[in-house]
C-alpha positions as YAML, in Angstrom:
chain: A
units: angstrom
residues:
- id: 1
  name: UNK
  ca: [-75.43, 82.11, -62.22]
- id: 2
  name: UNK
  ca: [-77.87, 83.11, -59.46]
- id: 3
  name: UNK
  ca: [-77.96, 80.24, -57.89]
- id: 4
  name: UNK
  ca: [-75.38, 78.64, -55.05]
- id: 5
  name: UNK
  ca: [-73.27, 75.40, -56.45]
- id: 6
  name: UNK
  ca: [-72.10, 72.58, -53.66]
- id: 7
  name: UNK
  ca: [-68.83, 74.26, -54.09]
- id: 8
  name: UNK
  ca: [-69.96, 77.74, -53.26]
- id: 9
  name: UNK
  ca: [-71.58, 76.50, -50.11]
- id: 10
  name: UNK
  ca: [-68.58, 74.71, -49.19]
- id: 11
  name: UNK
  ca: [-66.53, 77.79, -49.39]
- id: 12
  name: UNK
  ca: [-69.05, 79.67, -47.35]
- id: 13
  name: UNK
  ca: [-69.33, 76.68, -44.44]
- id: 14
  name: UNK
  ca: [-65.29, 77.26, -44.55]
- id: 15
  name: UNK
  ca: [-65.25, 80.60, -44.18]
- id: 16
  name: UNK
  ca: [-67.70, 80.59, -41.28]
- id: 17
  name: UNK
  ca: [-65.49, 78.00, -39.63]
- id: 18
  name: UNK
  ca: [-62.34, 80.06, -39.85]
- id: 19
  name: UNK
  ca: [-64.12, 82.85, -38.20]
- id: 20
  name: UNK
  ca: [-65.81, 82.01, -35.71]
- id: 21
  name: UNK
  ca: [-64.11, 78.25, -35.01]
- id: 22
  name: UNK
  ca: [-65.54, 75.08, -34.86]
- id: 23
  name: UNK
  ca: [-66.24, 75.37, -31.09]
- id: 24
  name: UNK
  ca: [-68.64, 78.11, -31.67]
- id: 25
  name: UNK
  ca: [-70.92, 77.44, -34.56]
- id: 26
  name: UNK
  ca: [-72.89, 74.71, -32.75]
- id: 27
  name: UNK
  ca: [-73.60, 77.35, -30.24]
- id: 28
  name: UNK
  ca: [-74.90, 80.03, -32.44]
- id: 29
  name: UNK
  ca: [-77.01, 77.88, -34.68]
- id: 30
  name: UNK
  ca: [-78.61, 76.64, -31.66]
- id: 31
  name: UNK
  ca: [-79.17, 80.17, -30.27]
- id: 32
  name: UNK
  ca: [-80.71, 81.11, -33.73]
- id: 33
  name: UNK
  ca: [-83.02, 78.38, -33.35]
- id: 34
  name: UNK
  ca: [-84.18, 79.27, -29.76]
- id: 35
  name: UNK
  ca: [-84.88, 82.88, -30.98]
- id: 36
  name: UNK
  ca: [-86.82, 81.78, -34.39]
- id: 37
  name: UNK
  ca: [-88.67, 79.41, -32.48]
- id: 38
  name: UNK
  ca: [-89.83, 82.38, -29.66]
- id: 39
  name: UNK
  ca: [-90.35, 85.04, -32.12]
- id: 40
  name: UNK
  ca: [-92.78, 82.45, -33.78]
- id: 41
  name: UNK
  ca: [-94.37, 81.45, -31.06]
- id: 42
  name: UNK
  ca: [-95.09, 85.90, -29.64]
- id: 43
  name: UNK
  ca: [-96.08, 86.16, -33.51]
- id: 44
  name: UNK
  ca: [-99.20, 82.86, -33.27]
- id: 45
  name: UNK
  ca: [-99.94, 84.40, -29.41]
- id: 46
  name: UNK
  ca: [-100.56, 88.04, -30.78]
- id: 47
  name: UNK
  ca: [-102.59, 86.53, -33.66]
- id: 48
  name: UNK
  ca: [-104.85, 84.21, -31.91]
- id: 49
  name: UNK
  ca: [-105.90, 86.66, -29.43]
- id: 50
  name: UNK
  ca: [-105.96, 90.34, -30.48]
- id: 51
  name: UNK
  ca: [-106.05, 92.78, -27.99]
- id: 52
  name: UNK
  ca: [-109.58, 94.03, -27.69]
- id: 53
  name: UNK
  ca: [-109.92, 98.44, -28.34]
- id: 54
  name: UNK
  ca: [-112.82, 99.96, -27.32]
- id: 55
  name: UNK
  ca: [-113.41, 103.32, -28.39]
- id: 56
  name: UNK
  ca: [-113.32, 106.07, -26.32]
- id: 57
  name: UNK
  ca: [-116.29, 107.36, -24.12]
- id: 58
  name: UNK
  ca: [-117.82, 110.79, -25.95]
- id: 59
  name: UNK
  ca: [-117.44, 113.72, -23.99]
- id: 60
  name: UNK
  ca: [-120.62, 114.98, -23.10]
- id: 61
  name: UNK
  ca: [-120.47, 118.88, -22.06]
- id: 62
  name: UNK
  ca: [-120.72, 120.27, -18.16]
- id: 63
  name: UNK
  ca: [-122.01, 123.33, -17.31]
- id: 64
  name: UNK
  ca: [-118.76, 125.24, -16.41]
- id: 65
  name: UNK
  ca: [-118.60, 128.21, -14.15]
- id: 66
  name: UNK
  ca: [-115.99, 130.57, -14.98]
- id: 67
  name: UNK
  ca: [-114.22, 132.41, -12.40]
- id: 68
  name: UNK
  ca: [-112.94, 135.84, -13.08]
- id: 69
  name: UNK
  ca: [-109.84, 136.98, -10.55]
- id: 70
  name: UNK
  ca: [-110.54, 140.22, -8.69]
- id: 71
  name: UNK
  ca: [-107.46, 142.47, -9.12]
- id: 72
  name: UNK
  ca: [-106.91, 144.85, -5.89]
- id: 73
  name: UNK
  ca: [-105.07, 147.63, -5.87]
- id: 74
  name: UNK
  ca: [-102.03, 147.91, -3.96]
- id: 75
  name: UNK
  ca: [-102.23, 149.67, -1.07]
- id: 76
  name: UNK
  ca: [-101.03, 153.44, -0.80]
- id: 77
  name: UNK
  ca: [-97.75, 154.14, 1.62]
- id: 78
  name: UNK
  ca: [-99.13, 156.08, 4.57]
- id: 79
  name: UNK
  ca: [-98.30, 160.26, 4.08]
- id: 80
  name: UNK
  ca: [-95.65, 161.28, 6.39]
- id: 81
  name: UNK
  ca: [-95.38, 164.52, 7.68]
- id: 82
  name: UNK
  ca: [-91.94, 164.23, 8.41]
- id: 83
  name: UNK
  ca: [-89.18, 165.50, 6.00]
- id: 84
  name: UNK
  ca: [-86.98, 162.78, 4.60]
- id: 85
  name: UNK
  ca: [-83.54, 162.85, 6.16]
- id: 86
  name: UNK
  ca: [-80.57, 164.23, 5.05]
- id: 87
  name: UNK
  ca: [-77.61, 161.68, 4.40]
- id: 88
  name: UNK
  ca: [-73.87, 162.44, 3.79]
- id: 89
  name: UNK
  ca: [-73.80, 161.66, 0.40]
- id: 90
  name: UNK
  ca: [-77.14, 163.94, 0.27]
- id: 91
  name: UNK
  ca: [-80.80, 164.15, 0.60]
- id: 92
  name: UNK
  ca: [-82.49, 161.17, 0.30]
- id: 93
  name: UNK
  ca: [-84.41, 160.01, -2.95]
- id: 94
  name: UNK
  ca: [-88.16, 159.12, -2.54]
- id: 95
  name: UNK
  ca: [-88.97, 156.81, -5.35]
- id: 96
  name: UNK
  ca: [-92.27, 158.09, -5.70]
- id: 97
  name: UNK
  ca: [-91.18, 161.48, -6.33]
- id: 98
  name: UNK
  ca: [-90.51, 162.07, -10.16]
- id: 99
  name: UNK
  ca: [-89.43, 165.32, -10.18]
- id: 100
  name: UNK
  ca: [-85.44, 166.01, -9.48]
- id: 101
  name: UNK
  ca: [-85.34, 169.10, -7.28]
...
């Protein structure tokens, strides 16, 4: 039972002929063939001539210097001796002022 008779094989070649018509059969066994016959010959080239790995270099350590940033402070608004001025919607806020007055 596991096996294909003539008459199943017939059926199948019949099938495949009503699908895909008679024109284009001869055109897509020959394209399978092309393809097996490239794929064999990529699978012989890679076996015949492996590609050579070398493994990598060991890293040997370097004297490193290590450089520390040097934070500055920013610098301070000059001190004016001026009052601030006075707008029409009232006196002016100095941000570095926290108390409200």
């Amino acid at each position: 039972m596991g096996e294909l008779s003539g008459w199943h094989w017939l059926i199948v070649i019949g099938v495949f002929v009503l699908l895909f018509g008679a024109r284009k059969l001869p055109d897509a066994a020959r394209s399978l063939g092309r393809s097996t016959r490239i794929l064999k010959a990529e699978l012989r080239a890679d076996d015949a001539a492996p590609s050579p790995v070398t493994p990598p270099a060991p890293v040997q350590p370097q004297d490193t210097v290590q450089v520390t940033p040097q934070v500055t402070a920013p610098a301070a608004a000059p001190a004016s001796s001026q009052p601030a001025p006075q707008t029409a919607a009232g006196p002016a806020t100095d941000p570095a002022r926290t108390d409200a007055t």
